[in-house]
Legacy VTK file of the C-alpha trace (Angstrom):
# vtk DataFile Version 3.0
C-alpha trace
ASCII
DATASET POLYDATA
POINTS 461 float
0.000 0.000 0.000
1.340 3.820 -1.037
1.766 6.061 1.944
-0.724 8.109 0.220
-4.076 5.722 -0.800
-6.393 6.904 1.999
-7.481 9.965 0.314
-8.374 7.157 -3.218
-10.400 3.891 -3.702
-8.677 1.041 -5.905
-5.648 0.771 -7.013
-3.078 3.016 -9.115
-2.993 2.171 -12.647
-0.172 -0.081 -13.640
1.317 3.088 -16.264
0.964 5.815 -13.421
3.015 3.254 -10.846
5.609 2.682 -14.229
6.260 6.334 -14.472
5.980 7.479 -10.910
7.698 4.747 -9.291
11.088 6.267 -7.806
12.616 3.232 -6.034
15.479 2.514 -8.545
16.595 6.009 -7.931
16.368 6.638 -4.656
16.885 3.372 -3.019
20.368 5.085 -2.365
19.040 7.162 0.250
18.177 3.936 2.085
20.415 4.566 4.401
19.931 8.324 4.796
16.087 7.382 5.308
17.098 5.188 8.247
18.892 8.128 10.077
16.402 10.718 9.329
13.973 8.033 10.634
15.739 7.429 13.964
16.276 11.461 14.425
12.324 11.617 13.649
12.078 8.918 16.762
13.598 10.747 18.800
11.745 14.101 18.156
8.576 11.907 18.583
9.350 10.819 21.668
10.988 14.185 23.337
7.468 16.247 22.778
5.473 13.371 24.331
4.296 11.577 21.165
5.579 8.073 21.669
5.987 6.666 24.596
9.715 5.369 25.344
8.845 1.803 25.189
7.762 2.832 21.601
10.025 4.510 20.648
12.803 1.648 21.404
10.473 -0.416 19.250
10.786 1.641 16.564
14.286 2.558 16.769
15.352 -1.390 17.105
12.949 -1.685 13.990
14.996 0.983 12.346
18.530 -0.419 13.795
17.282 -4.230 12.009
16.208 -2.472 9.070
20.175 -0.751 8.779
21.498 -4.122 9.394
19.691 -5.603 6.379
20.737 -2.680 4.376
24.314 -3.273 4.548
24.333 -6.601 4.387
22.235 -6.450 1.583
19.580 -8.604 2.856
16.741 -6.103 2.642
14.193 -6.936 0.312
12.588 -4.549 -1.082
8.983 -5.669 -2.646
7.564 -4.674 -6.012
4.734 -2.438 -3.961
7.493 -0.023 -2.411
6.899 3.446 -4.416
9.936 4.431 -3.065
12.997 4.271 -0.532
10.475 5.927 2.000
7.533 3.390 1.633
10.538 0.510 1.827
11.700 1.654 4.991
8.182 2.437 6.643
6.919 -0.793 4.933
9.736 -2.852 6.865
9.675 -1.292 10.145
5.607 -2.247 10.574
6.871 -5.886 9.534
9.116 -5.728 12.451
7.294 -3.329 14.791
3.331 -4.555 14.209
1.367 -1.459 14.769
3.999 0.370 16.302
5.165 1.161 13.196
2.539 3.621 11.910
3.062 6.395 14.412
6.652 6.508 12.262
5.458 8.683 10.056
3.864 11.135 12.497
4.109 14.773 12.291
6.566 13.997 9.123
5.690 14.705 5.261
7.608 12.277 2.463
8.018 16.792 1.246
10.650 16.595 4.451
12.076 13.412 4.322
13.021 13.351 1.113
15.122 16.175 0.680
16.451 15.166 4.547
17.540 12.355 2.693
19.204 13.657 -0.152
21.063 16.461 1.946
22.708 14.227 4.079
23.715 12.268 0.964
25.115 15.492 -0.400
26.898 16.407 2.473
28.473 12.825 2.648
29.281 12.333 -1.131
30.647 15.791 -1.832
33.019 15.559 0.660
34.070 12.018 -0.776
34.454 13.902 -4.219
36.464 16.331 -2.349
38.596 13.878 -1.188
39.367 12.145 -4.546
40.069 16.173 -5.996
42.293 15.674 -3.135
44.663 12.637 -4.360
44.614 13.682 -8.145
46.075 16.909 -6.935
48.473 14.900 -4.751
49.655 12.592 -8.172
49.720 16.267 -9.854
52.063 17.861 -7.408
54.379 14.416 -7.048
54.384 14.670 -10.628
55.422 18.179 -10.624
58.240 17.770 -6.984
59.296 14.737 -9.601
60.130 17.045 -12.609
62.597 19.082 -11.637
63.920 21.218 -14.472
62.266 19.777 -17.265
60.265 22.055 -19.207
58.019 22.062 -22.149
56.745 24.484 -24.336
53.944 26.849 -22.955
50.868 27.193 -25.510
48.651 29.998 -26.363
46.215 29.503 -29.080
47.223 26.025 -29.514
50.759 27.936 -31.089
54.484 27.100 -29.190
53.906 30.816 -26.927
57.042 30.382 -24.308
58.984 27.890 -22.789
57.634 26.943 -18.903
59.026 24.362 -16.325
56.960 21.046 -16.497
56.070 21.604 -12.978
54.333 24.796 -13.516
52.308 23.354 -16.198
51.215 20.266 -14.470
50.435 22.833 -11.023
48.543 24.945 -13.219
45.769 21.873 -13.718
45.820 21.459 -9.227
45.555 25.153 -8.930
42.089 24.847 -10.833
41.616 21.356 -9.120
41.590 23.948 -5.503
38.948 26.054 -6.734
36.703 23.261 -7.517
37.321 22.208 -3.782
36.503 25.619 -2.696
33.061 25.435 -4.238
32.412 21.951 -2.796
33.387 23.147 0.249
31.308 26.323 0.017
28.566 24.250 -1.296
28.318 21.933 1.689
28.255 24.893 4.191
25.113 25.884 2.333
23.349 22.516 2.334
24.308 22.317 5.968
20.232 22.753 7.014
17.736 20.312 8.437
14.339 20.501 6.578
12.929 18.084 8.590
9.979 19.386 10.844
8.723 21.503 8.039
5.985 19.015 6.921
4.175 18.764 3.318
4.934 22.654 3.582
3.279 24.320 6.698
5.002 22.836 9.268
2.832 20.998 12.452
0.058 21.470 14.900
2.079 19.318 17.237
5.216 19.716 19.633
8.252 18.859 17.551
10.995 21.007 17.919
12.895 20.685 14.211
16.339 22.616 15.995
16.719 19.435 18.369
16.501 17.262 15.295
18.790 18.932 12.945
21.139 18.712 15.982
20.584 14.780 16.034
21.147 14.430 12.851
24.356 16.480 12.478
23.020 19.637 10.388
24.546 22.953 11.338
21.072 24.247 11.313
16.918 24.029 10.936
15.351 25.368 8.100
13.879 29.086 8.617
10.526 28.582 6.352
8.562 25.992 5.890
8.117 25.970 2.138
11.460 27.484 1.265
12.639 23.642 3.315
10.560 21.956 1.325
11.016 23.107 -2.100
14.666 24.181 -1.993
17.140 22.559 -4.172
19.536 24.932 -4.949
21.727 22.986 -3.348
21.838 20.178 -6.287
21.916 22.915 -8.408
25.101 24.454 -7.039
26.438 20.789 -6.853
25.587 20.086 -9.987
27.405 23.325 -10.867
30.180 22.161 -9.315
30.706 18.976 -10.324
30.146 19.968 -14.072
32.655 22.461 -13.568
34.788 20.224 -11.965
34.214 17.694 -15.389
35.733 21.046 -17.620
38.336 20.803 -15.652
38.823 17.277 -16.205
38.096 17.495 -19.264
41.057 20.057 -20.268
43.271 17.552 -18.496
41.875 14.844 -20.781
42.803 16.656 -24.016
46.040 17.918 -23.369
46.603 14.131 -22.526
45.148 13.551 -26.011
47.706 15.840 -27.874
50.623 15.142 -26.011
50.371 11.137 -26.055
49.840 11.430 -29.319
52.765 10.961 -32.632
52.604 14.782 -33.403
53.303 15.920 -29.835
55.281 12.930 -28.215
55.035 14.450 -24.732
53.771 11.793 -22.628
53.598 7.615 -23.060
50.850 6.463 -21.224
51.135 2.768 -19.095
49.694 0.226 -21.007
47.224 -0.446 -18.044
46.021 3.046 -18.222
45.300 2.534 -22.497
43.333 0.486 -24.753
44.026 -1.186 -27.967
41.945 -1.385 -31.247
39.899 -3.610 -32.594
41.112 -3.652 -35.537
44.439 -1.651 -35.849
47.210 -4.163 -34.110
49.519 -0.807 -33.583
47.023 1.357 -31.982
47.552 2.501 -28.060
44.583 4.784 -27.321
43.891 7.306 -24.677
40.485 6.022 -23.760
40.519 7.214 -20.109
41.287 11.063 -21.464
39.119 10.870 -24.227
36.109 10.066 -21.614
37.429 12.644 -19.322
36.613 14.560 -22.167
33.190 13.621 -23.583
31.774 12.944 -20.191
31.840 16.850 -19.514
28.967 17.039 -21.767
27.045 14.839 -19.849
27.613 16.918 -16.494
26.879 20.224 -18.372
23.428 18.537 -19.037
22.272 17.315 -16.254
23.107 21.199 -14.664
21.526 22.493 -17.732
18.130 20.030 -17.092
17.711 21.038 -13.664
17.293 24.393 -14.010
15.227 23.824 -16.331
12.957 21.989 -14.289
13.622 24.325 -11.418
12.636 27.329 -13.377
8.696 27.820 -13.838
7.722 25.772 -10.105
5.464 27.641 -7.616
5.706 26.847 -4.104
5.871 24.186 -2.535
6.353 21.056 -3.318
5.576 19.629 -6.628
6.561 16.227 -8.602
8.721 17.532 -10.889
11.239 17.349 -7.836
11.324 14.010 -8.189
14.058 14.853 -10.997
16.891 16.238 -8.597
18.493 13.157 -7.598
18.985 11.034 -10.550
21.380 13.691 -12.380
22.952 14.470 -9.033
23.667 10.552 -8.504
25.096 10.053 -12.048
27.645 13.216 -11.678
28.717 12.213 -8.678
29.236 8.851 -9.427
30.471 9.623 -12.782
33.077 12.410 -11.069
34.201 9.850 -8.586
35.049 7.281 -11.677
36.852 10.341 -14.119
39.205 11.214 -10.703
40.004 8.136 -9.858
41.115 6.787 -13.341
42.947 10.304 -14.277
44.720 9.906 -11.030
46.114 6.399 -11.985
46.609 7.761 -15.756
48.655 10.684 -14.694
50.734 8.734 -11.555
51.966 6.256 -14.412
52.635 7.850 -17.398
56.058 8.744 -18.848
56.789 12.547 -20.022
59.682 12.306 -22.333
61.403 15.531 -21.285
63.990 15.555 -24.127
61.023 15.554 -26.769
59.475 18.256 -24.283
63.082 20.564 -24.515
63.778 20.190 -28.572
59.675 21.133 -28.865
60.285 24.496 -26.491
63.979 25.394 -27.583
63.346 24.579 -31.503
64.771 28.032 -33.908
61.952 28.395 -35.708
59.325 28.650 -32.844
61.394 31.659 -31.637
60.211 31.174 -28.047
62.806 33.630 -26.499
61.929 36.577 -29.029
60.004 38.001 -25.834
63.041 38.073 -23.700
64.829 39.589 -26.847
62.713 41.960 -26.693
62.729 42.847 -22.626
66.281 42.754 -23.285
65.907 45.915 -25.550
63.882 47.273 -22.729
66.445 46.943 -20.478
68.839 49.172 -21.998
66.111 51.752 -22.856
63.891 51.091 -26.293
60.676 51.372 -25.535
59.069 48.181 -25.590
56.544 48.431 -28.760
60.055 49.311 -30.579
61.547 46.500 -29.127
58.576 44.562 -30.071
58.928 45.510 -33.802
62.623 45.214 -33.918
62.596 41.191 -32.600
59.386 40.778 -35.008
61.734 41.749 -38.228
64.291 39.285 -37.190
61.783 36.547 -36.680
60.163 37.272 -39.777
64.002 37.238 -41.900
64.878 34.137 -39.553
61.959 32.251 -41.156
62.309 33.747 -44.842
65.383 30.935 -45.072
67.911 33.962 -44.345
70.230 33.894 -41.194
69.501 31.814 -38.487
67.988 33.682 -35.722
71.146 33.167 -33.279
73.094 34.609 -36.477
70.631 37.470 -36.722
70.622 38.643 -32.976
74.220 38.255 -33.042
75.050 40.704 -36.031
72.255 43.401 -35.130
74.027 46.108 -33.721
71.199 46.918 -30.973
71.631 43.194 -29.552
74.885 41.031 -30.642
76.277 38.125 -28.666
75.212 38.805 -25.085
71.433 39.040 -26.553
72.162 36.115 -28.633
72.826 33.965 -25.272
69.525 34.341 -24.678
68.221 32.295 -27.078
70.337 29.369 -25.923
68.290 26.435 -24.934
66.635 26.269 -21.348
67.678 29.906 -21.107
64.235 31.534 -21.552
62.673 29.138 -18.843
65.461 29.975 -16.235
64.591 33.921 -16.860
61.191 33.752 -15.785
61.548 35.115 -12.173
58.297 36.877 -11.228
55.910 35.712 -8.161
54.210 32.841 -10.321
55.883 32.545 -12.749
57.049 29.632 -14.777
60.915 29.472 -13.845
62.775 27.544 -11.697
62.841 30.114 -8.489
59.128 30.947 -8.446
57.920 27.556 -8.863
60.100 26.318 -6.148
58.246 28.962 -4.071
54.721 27.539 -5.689
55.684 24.408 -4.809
55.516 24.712 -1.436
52.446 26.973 -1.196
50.649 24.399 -3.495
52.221 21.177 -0.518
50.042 24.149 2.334
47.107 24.299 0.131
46.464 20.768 0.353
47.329 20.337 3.689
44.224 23.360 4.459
42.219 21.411 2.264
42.685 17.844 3.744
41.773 19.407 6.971
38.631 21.428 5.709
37.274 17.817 4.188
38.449 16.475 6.971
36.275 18.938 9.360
LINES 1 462
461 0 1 2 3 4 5 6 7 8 9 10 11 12 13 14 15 16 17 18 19 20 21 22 23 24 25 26 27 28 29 30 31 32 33 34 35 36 37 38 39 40 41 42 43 44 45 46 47 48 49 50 51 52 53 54 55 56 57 58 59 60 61 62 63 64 65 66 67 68 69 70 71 72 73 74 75 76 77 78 79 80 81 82 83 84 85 86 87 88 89 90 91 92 93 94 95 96 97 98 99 100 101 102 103 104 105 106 107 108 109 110 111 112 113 114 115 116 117 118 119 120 121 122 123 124 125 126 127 128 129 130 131 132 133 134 135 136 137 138 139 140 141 142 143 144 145 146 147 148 149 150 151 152 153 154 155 156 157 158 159 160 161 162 163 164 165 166 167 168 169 170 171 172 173 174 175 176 177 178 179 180 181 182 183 184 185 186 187 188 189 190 191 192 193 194 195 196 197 198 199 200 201 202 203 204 205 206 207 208 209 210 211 212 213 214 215 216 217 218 219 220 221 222 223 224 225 226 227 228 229 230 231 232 233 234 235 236 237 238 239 240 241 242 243 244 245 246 247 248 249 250 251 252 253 254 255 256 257 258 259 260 261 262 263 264 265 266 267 268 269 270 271 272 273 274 275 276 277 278 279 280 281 282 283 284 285 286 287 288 289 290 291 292 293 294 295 296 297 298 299 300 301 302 303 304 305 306 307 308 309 310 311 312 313 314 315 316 317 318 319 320 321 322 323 324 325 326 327 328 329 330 331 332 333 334 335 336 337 338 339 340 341 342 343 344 345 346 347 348 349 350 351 352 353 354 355 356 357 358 359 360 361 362 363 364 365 366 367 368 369 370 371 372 373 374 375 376 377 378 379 380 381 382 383 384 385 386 387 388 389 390 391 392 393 394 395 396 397 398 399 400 401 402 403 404 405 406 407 408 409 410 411 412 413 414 415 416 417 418 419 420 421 422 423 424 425 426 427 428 429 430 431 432 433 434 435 436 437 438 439 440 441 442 443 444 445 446 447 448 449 450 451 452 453 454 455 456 457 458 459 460
């Protein structure tokens, strides 16, 4: 029987249960139900409404019920509507009567999104966490490196040379901010609906602030139908994790160009590749590529739920129903991308020679900017300087002089200027607070080693 079939006689038709139904979603907040349930027990029994004996009933009811839940003995039966009805359905099996005061003074409108923001709370952090250890492989990668660099790219064109280290901190320093917003995120979700009802609240004693504090929320809920109707918080998750997926993502093709023949940056373990069907030479980059195209899928499941959330009055209505399915897939799907970039990027091999002739080849001209603060230096203003360096380039790749030849003969520059252009020597020159040579990026080294160490004990919190 629904939790709902007093009000109508017979029935639901079999197409309104097939599209209704929510158990194969939400079954995950099985769990989550239990707790809310037990908090619920306890508010129940503080303002008077059950009766301790009762309430141990119910809450060794609920206590069996968790058992069976991790064992994975609980059965749930083809009449459960959802997680909710499961739970409630199993605790009158064990309780007997007992079991319908459960749902006293309580609204499936409040549980429900209970549910879900203790799941949030618990599973962002855990995405947090696995941010966490790919920024970890990052910055071992990067400690690991040492003076290697590789050419730095702007518009997909060989801009300036930068150490290896800086590039791969780069990718954790946007791997933070997506912490931050978890973080940030789960402060906001950090609010106990429960107590609010269907959307009014309750004629009887309950006292939601005790129960929030049961259940481990930083807070009650202020309004009643705000608590019930409120899901910015998979919104701004969703947000996050798609953002979060971009980020992946960017990792994912730059480990597409540089494992492949053109770039020759990286060889990827042959645990961490795939084959082809068909082509007995091919080693593909199937984890990046995914890391990739699964960004897509994040964006749309953000996109889709404000959609949804968009044109709904208050309170509650159905169409909530469709929060937790996209916020289950990103998360899971989040957890999965992390987890096999991490094991991509801890084994893969950067050839660092292929990496140096790449950044330091003549006709890339990667040190024509430090030709050109060279000029500075003694006085030309730079958008002289700027022109001068552009005319050698420009002769240098006509098929005249090299461009060593050329800096070395031009009376404004000569051999000292020409040193410049010597290889590694552009990388070493870059000396400004974040910068990409060797003495800031010893210094960002060790601020990126504190970061994490703020951020393990934020999580941790």
């Amino acid at each position: 029987m629904t939790l709902w079939a007093g009000r109508l006689e017979g029935a639901p038709a079999e197409d309104l249960w097939a599209f209704t139904a929510s158990l194969h979603v939400d079954r995950r907040l099985a769990a989550d139900d239990v707790a809310g349930s037990k908090a619920h027990v306890h508010g129940l029994a503080r303002a008077g409404l059950l009766s301790d004996d009762d309430a141990g009933v119910l809450l060794a009811a609920l206590d069996t019920v968790a058992g069976e839940l991790a064992a994975g003995t609980f059965a749930f039966a083809a009449t459960d509507e959802d997680v909710h009805t499961a739970v409630e359905r199993r605790v009158t099996d064990l309780a007997g009567p007992i079991g319908g005061r459960l749902h006293t003074g309580r609204s499936r409108n409040d549980q429900v999104t209970t549910d879900l923001r203790l799941w949030a709370k618990r599973e962002l952090a855990g995405v947090g966490q696995r941010v966490l250890a790919l920024q970890s492989v990052l910055l071992e990668r990067a400690e690991a490196a040492g003076d290697a660099y590789v050419p730095g790219y702007t518009h997909l064109q060989r801009a300036q040379p930068v150490l290896l280290a800086h590039h791969l901190l780069a990718h954790g320093w946007a791997l933070a901010r997506d912490v931050d917003r978890l973080v940030d995120t789960r402060r906001r979700l950090d609010v106990s609906p429960l107590g609010a009802g269907a959307l009014a609240g309750s004629s009887l004693p309950l006292d939601p602030v005790a129960t929030a504090a049961d259940l481990g929320f930083a807070a009650a809920f202020d309004n009643s139908l705000d608590a019930v109707s409120d899901r910015d918080f998979v919104a701004e998750a969703l947000f996050d994790l798609a953002l979060l997926g971009v980020h992946l993502s960017r990792i994912g093709e730059e480990v597409v160009l540089w494992s492949s023949a053109e770039f020759g940056f990286v060889r990827l373990a042959d645990a961490w590749a795939t084959g082809s069907s068909m082509l007995p030479q091919k080693k593909n980059p199937d984890v990046a590529e995914l890391a990739r195209g699964k960004s897509g899928r994040l964006i749309g499941h953000l996109t889709g739920l404000l959609v949804t959330l968009k044109g709904l009055p208050l309170a509650y209505n159905r169409d909530l129903q469709e929060d937790k399915e996209p916020l289950f897939d990103a998360v899971e799907q989040v957890n999965l991308g992390l987890a096999a970039l991490s094991g991509l990027l801890a084994t893969a091999e950067f050839d660092t020679a292929r990496m140096a002739a790449a950044a330091d080849a003549p006709e890339t001209a990667a040190a024509a900017v430090d030709l050109a603060e060279w000029l500075v230096a003694k006085g030309m203003p730079f958008r002289d300087a700027h022109h001068v360096v552009a005319a050698l380039v420009r002769a240098s790749l006509a098929g005249g002089a090299s461009m060593a030849e050329s800096v070395a003969a031009h009376p404004q520059l000569g051999p000292e200027a020409a040193s410049l252009l010597e290889p590694g020597a552009a990388v070493r020159r870059r000396t400004t607070a974040g910068g990409a040579g060797p003495a800031p990026v010893a210094v960002q080294l060790e601020q990126f080693r504190e970061r994490l160490d703020a951020d393990r004990a934020r999580l941790g919190g």
